[in-house]
mmCIF file of the N, C-alpha and C atoms, coordinates in Angstrom:
data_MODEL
# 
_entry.id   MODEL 
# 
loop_
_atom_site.group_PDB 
_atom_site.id 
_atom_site.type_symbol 
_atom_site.label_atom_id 
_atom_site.label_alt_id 
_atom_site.label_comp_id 
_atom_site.label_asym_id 
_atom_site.label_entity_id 
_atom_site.label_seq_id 
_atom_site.pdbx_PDB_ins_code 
_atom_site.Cartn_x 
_atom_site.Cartn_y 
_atom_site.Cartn_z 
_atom_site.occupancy 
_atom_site.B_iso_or_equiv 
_atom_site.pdbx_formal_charge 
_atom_site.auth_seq_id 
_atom_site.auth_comp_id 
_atom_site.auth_asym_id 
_atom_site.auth_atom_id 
_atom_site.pdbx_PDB_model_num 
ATOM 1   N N  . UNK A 1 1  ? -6.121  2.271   -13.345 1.00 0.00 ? 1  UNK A N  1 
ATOM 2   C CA . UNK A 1 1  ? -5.399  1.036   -13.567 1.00 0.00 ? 1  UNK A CA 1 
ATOM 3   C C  . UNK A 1 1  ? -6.160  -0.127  -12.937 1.00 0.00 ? 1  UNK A C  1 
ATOM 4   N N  . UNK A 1 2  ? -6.153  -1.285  -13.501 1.00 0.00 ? 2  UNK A N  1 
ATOM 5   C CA . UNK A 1 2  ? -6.754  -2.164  -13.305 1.00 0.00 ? 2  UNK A CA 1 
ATOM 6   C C  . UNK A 1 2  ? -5.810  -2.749  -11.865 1.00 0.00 ? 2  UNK A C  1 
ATOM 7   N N  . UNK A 1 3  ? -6.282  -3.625  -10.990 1.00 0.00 ? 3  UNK A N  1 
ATOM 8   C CA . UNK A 1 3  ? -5.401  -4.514  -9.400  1.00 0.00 ? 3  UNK A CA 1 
ATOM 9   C C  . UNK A 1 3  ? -4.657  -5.027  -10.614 1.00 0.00 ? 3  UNK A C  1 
ATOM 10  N N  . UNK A 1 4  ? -4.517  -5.907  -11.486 1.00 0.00 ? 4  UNK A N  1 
ATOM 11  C CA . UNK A 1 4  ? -3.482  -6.958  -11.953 1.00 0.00 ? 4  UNK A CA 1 
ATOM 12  C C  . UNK A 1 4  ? -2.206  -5.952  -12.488 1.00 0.00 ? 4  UNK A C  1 
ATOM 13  N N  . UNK A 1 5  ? -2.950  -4.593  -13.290 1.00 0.00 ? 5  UNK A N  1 
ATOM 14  C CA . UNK A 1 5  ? -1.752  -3.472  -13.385 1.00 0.00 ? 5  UNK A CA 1 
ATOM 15  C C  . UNK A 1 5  ? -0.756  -2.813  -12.114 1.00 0.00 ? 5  UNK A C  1 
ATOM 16  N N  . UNK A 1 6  ? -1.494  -2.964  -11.195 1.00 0.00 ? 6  UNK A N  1 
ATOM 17  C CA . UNK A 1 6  ? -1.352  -2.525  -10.089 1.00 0.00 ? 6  UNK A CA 1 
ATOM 18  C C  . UNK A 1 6  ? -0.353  -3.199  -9.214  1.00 0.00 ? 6  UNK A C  1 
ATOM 19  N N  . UNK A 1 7  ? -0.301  -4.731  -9.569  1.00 0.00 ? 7  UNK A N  1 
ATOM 20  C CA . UNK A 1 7  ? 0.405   -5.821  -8.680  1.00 0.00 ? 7  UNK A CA 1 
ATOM 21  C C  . UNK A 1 7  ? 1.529   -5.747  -9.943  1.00 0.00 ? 7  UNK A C  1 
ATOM 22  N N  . UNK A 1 8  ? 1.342   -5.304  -11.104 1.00 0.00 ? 8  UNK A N  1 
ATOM 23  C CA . UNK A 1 8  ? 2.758   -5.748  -11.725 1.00 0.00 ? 8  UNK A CA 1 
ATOM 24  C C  . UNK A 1 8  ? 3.575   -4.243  -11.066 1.00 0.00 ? 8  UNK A C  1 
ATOM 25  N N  . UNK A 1 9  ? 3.012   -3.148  -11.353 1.00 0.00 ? 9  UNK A N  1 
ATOM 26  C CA . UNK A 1 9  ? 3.819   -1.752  -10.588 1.00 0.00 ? 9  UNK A CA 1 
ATOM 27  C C  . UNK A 1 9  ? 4.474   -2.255  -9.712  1.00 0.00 ? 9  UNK A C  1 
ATOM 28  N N  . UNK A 1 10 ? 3.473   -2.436  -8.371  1.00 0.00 ? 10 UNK A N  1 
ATOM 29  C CA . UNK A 1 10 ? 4.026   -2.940  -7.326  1.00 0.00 ? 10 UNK A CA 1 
ATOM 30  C C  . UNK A 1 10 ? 5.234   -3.816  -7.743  1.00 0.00 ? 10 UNK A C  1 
ATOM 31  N N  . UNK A 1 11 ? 5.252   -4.677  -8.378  1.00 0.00 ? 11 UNK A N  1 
ATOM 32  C CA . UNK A 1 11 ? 6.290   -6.224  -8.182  1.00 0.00 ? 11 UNK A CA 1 
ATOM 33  C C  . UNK A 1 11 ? 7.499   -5.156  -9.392  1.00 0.00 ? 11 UNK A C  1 
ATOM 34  N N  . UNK A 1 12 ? 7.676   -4.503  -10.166 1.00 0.00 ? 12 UNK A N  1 
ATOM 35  C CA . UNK A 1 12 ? 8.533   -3.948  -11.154 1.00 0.00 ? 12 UNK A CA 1 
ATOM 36  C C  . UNK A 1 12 ? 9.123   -2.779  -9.730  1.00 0.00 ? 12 UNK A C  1 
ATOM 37  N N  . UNK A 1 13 ? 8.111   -2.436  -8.585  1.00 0.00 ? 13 UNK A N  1 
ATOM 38  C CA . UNK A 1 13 ? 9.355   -1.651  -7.787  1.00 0.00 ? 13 UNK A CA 1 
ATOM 39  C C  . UNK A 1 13 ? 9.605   -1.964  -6.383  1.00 0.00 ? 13 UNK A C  1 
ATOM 40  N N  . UNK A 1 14 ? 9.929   -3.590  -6.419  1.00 0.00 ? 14 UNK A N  1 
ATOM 41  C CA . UNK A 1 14 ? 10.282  -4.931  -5.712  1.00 0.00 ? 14 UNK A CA 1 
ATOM 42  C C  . UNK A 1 14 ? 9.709   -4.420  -4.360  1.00 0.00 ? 14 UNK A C  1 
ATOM 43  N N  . UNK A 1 15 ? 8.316   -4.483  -4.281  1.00 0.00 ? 15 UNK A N  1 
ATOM 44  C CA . UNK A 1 15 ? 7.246   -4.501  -3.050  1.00 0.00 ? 15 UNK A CA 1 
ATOM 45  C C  . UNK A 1 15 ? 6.668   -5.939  -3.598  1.00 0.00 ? 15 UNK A C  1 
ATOM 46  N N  . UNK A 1 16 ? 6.410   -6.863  -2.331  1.00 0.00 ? 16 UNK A N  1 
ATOM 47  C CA . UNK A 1 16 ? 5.654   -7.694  -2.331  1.00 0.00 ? 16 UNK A CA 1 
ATOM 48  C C  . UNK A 1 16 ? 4.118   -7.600  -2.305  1.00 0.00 ? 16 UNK A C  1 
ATOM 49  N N  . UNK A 1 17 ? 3.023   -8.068  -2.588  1.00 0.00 ? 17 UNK A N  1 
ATOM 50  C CA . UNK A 1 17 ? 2.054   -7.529  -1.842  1.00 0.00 ? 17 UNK A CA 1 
ATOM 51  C C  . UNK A 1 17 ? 1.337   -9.485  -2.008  1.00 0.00 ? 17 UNK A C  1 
ATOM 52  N N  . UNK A 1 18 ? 0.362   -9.077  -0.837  1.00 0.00 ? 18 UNK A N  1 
ATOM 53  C CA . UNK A 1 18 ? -0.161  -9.911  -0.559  1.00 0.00 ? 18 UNK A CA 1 
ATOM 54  C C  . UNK A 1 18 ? -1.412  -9.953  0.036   1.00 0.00 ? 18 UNK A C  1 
ATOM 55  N N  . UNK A 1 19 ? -3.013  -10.557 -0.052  1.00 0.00 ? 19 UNK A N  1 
ATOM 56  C CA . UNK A 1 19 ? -3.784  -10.578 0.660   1.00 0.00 ? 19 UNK A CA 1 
ATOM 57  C C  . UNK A 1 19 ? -4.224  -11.330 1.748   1.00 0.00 ? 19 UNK A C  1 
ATOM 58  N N  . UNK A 1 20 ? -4.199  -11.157 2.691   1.00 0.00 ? 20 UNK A N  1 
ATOM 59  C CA . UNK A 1 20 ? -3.997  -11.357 3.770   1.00 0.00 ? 20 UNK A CA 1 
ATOM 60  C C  . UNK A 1 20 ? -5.607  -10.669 4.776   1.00 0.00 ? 20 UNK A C  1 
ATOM 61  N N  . UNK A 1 21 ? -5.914  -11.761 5.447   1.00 0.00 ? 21 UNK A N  1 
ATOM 62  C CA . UNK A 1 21 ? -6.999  -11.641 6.250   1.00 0.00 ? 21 UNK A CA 1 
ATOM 63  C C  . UNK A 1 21 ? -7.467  -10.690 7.774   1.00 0.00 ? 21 UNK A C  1 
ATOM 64  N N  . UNK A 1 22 ? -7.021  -9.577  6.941   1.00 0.00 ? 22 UNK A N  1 
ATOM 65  C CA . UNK A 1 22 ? -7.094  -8.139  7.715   1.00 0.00 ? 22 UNK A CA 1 
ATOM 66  C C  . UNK A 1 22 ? -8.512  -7.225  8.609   1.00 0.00 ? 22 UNK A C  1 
ATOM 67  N N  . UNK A 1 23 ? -8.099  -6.933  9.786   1.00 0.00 ? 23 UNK A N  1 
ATOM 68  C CA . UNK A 1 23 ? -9.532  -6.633  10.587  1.00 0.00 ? 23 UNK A CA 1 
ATOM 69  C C  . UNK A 1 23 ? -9.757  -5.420  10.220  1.00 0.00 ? 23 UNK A C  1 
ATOM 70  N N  . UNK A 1 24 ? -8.855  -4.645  10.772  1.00 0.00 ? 24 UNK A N  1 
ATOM 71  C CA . UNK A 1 24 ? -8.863  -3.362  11.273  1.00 0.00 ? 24 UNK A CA 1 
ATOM 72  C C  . UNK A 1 24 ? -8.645  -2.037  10.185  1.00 0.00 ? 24 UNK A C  1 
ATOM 73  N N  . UNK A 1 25 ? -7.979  -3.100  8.831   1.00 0.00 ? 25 UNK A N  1 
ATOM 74  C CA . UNK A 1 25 ? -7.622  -2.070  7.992   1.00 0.00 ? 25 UNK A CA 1 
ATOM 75  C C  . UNK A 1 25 ? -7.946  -2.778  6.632   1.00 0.00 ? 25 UNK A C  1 
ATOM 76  N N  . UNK A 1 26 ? -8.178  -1.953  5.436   1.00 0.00 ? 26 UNK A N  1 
ATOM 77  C CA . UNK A 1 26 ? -7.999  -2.682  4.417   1.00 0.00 ? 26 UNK A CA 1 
ATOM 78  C C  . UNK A 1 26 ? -7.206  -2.480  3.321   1.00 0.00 ? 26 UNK A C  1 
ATOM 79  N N  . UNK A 1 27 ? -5.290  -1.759  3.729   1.00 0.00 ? 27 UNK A N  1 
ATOM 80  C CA . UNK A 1 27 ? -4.688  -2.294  3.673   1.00 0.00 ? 27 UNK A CA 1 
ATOM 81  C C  . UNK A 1 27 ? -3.851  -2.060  4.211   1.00 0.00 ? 27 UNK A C  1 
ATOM 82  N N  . UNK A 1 28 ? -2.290  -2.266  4.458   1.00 0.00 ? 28 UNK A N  1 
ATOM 83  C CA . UNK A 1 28 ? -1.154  -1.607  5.010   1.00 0.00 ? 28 UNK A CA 1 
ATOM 84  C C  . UNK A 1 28 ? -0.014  -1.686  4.509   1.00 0.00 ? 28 UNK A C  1 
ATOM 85  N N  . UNK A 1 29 ? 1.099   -1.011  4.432   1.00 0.00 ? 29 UNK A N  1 
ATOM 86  C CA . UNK A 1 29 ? 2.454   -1.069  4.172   1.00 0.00 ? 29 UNK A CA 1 
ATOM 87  C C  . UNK A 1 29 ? 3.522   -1.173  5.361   1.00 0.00 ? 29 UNK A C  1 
ATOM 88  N N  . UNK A 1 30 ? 4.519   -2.188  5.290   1.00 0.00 ? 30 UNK A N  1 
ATOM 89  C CA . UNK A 1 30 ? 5.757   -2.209  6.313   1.00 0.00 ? 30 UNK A CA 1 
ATOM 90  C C  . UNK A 1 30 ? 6.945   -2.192  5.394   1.00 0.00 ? 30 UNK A C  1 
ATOM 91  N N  . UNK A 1 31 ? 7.548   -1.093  5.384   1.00 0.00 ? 31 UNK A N  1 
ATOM 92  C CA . UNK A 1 31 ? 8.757   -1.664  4.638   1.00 0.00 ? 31 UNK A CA 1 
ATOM 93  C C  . UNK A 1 31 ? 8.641   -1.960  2.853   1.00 0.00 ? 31 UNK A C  1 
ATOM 94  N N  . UNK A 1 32 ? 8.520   -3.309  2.740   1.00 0.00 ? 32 UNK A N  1 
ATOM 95  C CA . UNK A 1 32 ? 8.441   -3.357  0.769   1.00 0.00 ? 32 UNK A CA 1 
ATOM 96  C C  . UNK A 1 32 ? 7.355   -4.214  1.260   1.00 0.00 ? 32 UNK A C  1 
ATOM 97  N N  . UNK A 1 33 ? 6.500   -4.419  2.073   1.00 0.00 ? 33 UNK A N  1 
ATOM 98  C CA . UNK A 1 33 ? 5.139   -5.552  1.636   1.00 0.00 ? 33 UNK A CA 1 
ATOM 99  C C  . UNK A 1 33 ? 4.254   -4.551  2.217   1.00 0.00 ? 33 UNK A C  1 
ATOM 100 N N  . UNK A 1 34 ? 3.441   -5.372  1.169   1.00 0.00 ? 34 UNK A N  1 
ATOM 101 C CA . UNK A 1 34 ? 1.942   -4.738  1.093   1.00 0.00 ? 34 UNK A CA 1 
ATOM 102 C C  . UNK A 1 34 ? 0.808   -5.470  1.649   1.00 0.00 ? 34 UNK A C  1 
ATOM 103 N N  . UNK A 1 35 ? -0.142  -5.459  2.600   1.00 0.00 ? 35 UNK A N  1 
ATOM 104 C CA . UNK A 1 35 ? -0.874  -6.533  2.875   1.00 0.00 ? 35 UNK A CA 1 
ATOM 105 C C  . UNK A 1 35 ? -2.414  -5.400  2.221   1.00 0.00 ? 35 UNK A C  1 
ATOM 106 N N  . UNK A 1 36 ? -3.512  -6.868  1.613   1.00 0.00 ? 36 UNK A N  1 
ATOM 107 C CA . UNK A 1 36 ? -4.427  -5.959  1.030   1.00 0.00 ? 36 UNK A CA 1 
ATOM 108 C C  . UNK A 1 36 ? -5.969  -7.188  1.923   1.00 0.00 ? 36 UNK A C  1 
ATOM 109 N N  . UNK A 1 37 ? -6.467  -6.480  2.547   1.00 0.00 ? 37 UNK A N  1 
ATOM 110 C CA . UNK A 1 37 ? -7.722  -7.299  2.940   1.00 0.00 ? 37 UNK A CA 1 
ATOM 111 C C  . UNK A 1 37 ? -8.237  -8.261  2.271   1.00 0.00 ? 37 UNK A C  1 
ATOM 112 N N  . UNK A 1 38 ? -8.297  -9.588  1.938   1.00 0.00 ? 38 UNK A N  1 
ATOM 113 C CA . UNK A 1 38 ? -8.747  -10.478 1.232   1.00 0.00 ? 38 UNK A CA 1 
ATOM 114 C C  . UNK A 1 38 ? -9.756  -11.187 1.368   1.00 0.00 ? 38 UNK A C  1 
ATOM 115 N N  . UNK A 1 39 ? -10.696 -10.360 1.881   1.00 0.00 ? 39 UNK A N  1 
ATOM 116 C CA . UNK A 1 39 ? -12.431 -10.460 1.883   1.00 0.00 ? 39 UNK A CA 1 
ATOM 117 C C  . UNK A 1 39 ? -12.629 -9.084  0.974   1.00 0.00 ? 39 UNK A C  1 
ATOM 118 N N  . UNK A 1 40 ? -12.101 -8.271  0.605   1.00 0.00 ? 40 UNK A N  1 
ATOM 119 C CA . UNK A 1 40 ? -13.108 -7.348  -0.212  1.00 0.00 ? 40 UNK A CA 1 
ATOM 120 C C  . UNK A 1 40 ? -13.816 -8.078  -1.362  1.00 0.00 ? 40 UNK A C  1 
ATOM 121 N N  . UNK A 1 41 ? -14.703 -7.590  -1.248  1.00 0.00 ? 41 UNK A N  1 
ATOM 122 C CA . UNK A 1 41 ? -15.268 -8.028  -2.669  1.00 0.00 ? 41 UNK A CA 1 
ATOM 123 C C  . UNK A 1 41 ? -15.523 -7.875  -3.764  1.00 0.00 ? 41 UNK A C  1 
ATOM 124 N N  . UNK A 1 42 ? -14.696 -6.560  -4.462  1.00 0.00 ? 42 UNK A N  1 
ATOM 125 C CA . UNK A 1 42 ? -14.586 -6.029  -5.832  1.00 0.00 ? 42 UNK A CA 1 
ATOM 126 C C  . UNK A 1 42 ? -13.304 -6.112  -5.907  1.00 0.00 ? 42 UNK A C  1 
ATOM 127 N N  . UNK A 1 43 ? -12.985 -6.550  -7.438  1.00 0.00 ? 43 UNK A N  1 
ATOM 128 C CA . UNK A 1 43 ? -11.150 -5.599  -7.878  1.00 0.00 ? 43 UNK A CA 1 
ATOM 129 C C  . UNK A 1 43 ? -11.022 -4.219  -7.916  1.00 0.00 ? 43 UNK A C  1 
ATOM 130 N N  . UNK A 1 44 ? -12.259 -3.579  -8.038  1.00 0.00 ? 44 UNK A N  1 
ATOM 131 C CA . UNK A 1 44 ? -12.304 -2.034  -7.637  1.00 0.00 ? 44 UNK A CA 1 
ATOM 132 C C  . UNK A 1 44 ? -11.657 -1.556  -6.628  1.00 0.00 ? 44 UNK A C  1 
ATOM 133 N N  . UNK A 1 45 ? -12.349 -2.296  -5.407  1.00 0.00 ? 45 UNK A N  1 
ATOM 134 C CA . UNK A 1 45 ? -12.036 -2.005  -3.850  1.00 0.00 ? 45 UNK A CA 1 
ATOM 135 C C  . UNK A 1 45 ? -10.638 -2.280  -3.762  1.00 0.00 ? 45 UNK A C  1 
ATOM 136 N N  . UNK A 1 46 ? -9.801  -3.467  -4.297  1.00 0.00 ? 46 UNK A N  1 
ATOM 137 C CA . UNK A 1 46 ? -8.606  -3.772  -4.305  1.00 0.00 ? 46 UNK A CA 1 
ATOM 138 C C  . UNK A 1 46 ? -7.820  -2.651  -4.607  1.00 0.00 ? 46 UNK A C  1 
ATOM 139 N N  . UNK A 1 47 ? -8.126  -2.488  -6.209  1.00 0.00 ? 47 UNK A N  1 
ATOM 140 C CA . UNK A 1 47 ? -7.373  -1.540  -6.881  1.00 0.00 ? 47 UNK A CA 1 
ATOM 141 C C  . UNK A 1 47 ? -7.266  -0.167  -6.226  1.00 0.00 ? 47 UNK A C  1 
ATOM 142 N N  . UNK A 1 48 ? -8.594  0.215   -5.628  1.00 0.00 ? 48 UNK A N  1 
ATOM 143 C CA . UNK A 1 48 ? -8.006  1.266   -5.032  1.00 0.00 ? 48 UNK A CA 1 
ATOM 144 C C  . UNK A 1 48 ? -6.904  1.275   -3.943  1.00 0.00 ? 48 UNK A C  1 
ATOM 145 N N  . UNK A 1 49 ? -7.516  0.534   -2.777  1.00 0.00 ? 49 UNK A N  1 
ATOM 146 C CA . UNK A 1 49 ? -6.513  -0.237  -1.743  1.00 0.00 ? 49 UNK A CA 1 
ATOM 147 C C  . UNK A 1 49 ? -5.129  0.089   -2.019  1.00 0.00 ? 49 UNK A C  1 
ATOM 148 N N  . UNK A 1 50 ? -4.852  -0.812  -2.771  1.00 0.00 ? 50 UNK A N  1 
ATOM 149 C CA . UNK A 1 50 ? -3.750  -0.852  -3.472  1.00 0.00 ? 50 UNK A CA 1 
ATOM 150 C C  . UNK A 1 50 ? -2.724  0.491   -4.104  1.00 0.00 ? 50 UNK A C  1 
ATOM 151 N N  . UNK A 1 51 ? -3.705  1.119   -4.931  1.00 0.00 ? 51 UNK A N  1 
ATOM 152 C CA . UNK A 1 51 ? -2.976  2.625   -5.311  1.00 0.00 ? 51 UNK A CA 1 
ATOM 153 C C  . UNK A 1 51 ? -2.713  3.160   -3.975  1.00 0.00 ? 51 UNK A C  1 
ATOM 154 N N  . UNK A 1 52 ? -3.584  3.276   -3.178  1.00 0.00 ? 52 UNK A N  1 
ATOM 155 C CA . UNK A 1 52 ? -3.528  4.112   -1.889  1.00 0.00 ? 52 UNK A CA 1 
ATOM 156 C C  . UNK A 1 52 ? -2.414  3.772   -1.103  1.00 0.00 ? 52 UNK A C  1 
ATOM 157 N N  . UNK A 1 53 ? -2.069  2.435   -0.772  1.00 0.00 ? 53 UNK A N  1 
ATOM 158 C CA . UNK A 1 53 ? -1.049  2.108   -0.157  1.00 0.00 ? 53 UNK A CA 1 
ATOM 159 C C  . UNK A 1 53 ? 0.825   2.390   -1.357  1.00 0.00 ? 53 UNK A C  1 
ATOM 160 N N  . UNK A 1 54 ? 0.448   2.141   -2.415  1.00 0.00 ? 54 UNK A N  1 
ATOM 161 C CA . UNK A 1 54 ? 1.941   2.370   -3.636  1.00 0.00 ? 54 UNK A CA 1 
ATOM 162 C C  . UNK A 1 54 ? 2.137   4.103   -3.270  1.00 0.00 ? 54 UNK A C  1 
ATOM 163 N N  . UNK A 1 55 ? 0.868   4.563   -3.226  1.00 0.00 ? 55 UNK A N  1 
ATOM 164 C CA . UNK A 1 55 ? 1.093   6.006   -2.696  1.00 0.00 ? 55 UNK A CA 1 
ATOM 165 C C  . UNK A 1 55 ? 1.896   6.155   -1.437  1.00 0.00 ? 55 UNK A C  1 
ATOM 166 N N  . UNK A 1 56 ? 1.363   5.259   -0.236  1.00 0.00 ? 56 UNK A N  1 
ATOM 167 C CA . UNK A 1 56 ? 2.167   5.684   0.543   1.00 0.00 ? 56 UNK A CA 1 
ATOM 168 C C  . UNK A 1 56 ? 3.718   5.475   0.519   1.00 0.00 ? 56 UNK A C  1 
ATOM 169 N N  . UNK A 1 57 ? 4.013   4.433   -0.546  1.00 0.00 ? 57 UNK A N  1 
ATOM 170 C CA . UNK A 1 57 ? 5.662   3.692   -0.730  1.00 0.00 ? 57 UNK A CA 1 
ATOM 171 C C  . UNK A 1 57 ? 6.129   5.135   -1.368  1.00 0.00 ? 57 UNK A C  1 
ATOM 172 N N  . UNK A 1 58 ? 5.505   5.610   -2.544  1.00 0.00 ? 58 UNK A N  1 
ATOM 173 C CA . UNK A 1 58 ? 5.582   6.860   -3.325  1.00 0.00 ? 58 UNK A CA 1 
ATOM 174 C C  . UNK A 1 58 ? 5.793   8.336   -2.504  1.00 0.00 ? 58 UNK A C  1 
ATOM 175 N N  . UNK A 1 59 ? 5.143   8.436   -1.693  1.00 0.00 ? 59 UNK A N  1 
ATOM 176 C CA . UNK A 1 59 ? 5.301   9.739   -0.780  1.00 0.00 ? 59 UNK A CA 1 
ATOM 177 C C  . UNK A 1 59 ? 5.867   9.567   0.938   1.00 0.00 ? 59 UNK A C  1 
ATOM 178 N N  . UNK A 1 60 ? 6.176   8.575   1.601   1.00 0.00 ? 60 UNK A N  1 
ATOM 179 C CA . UNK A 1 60 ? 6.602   8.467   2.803   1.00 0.00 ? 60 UNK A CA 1 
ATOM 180 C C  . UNK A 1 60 ? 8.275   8.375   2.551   1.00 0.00 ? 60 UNK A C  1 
ATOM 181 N N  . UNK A 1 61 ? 8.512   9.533   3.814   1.00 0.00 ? 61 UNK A N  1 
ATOM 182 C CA . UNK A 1 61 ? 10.227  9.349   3.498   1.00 0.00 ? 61 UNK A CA 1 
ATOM 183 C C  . UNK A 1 61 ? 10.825  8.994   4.919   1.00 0.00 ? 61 UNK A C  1 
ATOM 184 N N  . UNK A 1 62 ? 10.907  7.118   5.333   1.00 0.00 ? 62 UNK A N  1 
ATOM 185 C CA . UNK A 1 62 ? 11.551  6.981   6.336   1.00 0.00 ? 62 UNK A CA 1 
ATOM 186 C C  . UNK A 1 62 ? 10.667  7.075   7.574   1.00 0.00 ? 62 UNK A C  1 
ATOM 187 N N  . UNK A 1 63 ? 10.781  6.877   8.871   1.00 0.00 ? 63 UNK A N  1 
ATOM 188 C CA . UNK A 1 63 ? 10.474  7.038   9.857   1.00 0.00 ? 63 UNK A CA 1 
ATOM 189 C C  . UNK A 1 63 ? 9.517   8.282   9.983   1.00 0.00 ? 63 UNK A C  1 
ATOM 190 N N  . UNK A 1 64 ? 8.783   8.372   10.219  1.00 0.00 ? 64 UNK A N  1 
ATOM 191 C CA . UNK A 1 64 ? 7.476   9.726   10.144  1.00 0.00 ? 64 UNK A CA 1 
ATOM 192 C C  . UNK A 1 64 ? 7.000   9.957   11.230  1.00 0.00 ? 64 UNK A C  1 
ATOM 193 N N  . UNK A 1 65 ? 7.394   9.337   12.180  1.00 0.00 ? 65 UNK A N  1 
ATOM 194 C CA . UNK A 1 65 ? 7.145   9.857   13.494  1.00 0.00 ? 65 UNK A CA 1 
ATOM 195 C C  . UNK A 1 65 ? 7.511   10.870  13.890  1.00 0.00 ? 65 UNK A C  1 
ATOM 196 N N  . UNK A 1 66 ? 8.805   10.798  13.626  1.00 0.00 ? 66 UNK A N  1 
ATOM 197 C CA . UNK A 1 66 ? 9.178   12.420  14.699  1.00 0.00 ? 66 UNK A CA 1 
ATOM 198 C C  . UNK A 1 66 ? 8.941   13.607  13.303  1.00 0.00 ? 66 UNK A C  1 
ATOM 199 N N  . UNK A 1 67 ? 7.630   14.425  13.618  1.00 0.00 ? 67 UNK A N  1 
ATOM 200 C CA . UNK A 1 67 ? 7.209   15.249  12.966  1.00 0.00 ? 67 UNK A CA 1 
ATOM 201 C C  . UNK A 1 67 ? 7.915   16.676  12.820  1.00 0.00 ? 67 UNK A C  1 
ATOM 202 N N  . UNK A 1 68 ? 9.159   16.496  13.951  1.00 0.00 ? 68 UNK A N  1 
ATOM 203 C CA . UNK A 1 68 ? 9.899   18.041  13.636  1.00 0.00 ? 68 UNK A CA 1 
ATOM 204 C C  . UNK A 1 68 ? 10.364  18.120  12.200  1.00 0.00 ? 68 UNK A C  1 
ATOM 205 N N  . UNK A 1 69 ? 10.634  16.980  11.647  1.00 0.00 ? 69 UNK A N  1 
ATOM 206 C CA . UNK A 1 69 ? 11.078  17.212  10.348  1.00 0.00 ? 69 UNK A CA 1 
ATOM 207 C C  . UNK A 1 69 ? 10.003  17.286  9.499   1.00 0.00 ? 69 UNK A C  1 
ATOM 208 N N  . UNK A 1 70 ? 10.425  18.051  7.996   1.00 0.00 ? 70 UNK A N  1 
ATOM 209 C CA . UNK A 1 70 ? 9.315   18.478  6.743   1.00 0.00 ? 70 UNK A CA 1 
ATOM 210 C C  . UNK A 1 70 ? 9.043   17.630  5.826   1.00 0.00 ? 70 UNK A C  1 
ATOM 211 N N  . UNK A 1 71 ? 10.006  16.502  5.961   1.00 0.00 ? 71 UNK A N  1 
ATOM 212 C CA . UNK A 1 71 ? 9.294   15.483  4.997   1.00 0.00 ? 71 UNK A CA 1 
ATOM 213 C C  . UNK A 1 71 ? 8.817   14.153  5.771   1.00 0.00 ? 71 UNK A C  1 
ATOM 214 N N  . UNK A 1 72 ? 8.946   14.105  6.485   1.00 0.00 ? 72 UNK A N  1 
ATOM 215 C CA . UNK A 1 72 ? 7.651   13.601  7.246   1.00 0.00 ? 72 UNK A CA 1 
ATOM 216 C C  . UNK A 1 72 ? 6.253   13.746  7.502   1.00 0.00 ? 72 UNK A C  1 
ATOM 217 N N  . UNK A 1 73 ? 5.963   15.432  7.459   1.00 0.00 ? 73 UNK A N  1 
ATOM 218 C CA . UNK A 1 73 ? 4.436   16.436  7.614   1.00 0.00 ? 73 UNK A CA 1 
ATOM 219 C C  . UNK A 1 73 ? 4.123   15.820  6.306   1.00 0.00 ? 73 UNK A C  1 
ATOM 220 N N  . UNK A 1 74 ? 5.000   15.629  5.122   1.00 0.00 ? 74 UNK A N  1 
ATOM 221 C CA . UNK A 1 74 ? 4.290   15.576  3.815   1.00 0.00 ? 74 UNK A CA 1 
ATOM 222 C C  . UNK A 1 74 ? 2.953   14.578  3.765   1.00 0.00 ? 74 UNK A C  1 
# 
């Protein structure tokens, strides 16, 4: 999928996303926003970014810290 396919997904399953001038990571999820490094320099690099983080909205269930539970390990 192309980033512009990618930002409509995102926005059709009411996550914000936004690029944002990021050090340490290139990208992250809190909640429904998405922040995506906005120095990369391909829509490639984005697009992946991007899937990688909808993944995590897609597979994280809740608080994941306390690892005694099984859908958290996921």
């Amino acid at each position: 999928m192309t980033y512009e396919q990618l930002l409509n997904t995102a926005s059709e399953n009411g996550l914000a996303v936004k690029e944002q001038p990021l050090i340490q990571h290139d990208g992250l999820i809190k909640g429904r926003r998405i922040a995506i490094r906005k120095d990369l320099s391909t829509q490639a690099e984005k697009s992946c970014v991007l899937a990688e983080e909808l993944g995590h909205h897609y597979t994280t269930v809740g608080d994941i810290i306390d690892q005694t539970e099984v859908n958290n390990r996921k």
